[in-house]
C-alpha positions in Angstrom: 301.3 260.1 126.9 300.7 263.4 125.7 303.7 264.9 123.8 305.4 266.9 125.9 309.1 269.3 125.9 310.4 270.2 129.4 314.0 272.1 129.4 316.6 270.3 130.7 320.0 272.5 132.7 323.0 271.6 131.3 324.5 269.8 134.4 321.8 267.6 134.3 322.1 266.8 130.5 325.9 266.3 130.7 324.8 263.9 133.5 322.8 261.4 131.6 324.8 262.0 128.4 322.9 264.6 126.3 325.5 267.3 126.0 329.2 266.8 126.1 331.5 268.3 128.8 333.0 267.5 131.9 331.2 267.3 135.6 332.6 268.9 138.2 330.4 267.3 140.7 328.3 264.3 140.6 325.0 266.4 140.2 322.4 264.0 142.6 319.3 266.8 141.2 317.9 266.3 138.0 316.8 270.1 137.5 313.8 270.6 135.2 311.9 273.6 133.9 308.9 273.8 132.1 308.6 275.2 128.5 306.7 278.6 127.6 307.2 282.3 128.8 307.5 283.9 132.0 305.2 286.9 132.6 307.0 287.7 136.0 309.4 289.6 134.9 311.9 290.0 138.2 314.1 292.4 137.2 317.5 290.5 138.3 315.9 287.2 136.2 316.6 286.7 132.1 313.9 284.1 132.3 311.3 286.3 130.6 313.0 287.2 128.2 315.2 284.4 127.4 313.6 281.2 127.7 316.5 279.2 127.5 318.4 280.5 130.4 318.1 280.9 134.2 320.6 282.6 136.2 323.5 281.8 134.5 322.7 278.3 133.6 321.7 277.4 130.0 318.9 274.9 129.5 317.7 272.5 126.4 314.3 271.2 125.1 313.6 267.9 125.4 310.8 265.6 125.0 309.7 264.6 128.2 309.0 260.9 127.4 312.9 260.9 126.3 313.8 261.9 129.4 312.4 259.9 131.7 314.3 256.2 132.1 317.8 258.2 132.3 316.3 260.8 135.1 314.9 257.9 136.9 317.8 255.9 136.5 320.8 258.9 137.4 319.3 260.8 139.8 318.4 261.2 143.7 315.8 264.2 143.0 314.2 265.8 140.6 313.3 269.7 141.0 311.2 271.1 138.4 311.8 275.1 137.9 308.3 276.6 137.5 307.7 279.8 135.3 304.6 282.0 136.2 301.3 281.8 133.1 298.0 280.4 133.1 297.5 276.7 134.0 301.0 276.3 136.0 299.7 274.4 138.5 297.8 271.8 135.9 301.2 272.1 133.8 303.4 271.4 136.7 301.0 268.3 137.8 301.0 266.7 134.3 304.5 267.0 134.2 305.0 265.4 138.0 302.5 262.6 136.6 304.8 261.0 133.4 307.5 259.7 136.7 307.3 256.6 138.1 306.8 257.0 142.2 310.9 255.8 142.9 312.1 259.4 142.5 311.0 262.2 145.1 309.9 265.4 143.2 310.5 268.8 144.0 308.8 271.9 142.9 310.2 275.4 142.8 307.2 278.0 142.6 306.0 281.6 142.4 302.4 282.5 142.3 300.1 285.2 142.7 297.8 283.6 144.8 298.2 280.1 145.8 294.9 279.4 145.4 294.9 275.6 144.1 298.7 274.6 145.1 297.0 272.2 147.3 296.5 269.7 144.4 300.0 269.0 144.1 300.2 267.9 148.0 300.7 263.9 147.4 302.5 263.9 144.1 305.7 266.8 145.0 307.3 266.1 148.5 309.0 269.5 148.4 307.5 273.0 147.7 310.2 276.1 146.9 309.0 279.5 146.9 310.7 282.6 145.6 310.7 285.3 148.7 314.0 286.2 147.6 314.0 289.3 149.2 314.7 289.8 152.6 313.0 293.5 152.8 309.6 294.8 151.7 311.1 298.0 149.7 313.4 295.8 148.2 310.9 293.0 146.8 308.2 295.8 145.4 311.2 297.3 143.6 312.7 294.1 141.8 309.4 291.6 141.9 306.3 294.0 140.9 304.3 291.0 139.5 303.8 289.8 143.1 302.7 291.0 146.8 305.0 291.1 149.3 301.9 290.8 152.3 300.4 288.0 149.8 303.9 285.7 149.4 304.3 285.5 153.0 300.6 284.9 153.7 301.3 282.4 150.9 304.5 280.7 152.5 302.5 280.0 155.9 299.7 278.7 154.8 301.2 276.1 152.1 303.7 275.0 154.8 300.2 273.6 156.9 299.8 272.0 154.0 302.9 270.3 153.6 304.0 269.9 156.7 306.8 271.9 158.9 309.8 272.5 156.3 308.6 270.7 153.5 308.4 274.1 152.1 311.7 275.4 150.9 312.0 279.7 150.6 314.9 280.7 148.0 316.4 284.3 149.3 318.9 286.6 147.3 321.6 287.5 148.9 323.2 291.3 147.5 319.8 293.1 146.3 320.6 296.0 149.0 319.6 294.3 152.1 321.8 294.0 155.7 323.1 291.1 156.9 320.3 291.5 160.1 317.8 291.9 157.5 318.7 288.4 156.0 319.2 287.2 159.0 315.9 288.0 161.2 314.0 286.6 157.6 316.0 283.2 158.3 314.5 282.8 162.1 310.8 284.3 161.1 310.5 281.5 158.4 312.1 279.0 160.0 309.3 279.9 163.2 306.5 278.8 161.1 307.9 275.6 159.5 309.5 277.1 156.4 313.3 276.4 155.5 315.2 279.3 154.0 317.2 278.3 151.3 320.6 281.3 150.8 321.5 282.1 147.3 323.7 284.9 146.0 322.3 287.7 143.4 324.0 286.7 140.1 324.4 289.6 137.8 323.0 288.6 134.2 323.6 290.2 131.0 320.4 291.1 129.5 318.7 292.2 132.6 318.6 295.9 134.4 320.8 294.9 136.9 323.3 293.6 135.0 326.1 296.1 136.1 325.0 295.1 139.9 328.0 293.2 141.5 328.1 290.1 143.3 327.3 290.0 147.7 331.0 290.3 149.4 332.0 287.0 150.2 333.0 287.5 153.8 329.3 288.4 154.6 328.0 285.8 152.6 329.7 283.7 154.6 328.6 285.1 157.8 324.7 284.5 156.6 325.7 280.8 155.6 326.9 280.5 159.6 324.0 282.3 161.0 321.8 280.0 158.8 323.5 276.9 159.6 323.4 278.1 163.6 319.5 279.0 163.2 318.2 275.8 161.2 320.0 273.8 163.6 318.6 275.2 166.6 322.4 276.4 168.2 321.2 280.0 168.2 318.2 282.7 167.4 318.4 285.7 165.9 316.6 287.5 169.1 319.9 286.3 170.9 322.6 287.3 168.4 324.6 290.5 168.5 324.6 293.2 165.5 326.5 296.0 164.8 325.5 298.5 161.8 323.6 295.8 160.5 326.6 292.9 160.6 325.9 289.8 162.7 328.8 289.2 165.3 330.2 285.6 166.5 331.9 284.7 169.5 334.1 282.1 169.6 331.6 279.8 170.5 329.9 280.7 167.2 333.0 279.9 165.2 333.3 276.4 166.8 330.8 275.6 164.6 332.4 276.2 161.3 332.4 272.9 159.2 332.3 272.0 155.4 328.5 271.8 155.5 327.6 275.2 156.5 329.2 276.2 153.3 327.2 274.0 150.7 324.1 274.2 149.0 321.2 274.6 151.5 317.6 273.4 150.8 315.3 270.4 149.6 317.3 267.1 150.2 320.1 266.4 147.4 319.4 269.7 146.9 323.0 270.7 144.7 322.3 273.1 142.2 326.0 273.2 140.7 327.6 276.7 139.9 324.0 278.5 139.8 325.8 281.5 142.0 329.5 282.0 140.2 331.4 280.5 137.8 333.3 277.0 138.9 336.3 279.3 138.1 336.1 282.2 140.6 334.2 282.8 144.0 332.1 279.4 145.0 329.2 281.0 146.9 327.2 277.9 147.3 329.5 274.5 147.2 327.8 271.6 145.7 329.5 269.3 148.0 331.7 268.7 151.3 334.2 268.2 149.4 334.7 271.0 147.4 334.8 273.1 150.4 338.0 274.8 151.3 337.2 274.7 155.2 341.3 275.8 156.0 341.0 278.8 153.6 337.5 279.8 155.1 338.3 278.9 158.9 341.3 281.4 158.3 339.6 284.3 157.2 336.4 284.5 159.0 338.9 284.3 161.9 342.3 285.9 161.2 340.4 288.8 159.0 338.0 289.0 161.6 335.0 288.6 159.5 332.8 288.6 163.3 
């Protein structure tokens, strides 16, 4: 085996014993990033020019090899984080090839051109792409390395190679768009066999939107409802109702308000602890059921009248 250093988040290496501190939640994703720079450079993202952070999650070089036995041994999943220079696919597929075949392997991705993603079909199960942006003006402003037309060109054509939601899209909640904007992006991805995966912008120290503030929780919430209502077939955007650009329930709508509506949303096992917030303020994204404060929720999407 060629010697190889991957970067390991810190949830995963307090999992398996590499860093000291204590779990909130039994992580069930071993989350992965490759080495090297970035030459993306999103503007809401420090990975370009920190190598050693993502959001706000820190992350640790390891020697793959090292790794292995305890990944294999931990964990349900294993998502490795890509980072856009030459040879990512190759990297990506020499990285995928050092696992045994008991452990299902995601990949999280942003290319160009997706020329040549086809040779990791057979060796990842699950392909995530960064739209992240629910509007054209909004993505040319904060992702100039890529093409709008050419990511969602991209996303449809790597799905038929996959299969119908194999492929994961990540969206980023709070970079200026409406709540119908998110929304009708949800239903036109999840048309073609793409599963839209809801995160909230995270403001980062270090990058030019630093001073940006978090999405307000009550809409965030309303987009994890209209999610969970469109990926499970209840409801389509064409038939919901929207008023200056916020969705509106009826009670029928509400009915449907559970603990997993709430939760991390994407490949399976799919956790990605405390990416969004702090464990000590806001939970955007719950890692599990049973973190979910379903009462407090229930209350204020429908006492406050968040519909």
């Amino acid at each position: 085996m060629i010697v190889m250093n991957v970067l390991l988040s810190l949830g995963s290496a307090v999992k398996i014993g590499y860093k000291k501190g204590t779990a909130l939640h039994e992580q069930k994703t071993c989350y992965l990033m490759m080495d090297g720079e970035c030459n993306a450079g999103c503007l809401y993202c420090i990975r370009a020019t920190n190598k050693n952070k993502l959001s706000r999650i820190p992350w640790y070089s390891y020697d793959l090899e090292e790794l292995i036995p305890n990944i294999e041994s931990k964990f349900e999943r294993i998502c490795i984080q890509s980072v856009n220079h030459n040879n990512l696919v190759s990297e990506i597929k020499e990285i995928i090839s050092n696992f045994s075949n008991s452990i299902p392997i995601s990949v999280s991705i942003s290319l160009k051109d997706y020329k040549g993603i086809e040779k990791l079909y057979g060796h990842a199960d699950k392909i995530g792409i960064g739209l992240d942006c629910a509007r054209k003006d909004i993505f040319e402003k904060v992702k100039p390395y890529y093409k709008w037309d050419k990511t969602w060109e991209s996303l449809e054509k790597v799905s038929e190679i996959f299969g119908d939601y194999n492929v994961i899209c990540h969206l980023i909640c709070g970079l200026g768009e409406a709540e119908q904007d998110m929304i009708s992006t949800f239903q036109k991805l999840f048309n073609f066999g793409v599963y839209p995966s809801l995160f909230s912008f995270t403001p980062i120290k270090g990058t030019k939107y630093e001073k940006s503030h978090q999405p307000n929780i009550e809409s965030y919430r309303r987009l994890q409802l209209a999610h969970y209502l469109i990926t499970s077939n209840i409801r389509t955007y064409e038939d919901m109702t929207f008023q200056g650009g916020k969705v509106l329930f009826d009670n029928h709508d509400l009915s449907y308000i559970r603990e997993e509506v709430f939760i991390t949303r994407g490949c399976p096992s799919c956790d990605r602890p405390f990416y969004n917030e702090s464990p000590k303020g806001t939970i955007y994204n719950y890692p599990n059921q049973k973190m979910v404060d379903l009462i407090e929720i229930k209350t204020n999407m429908i006492n406050h009248k968040i519909y």
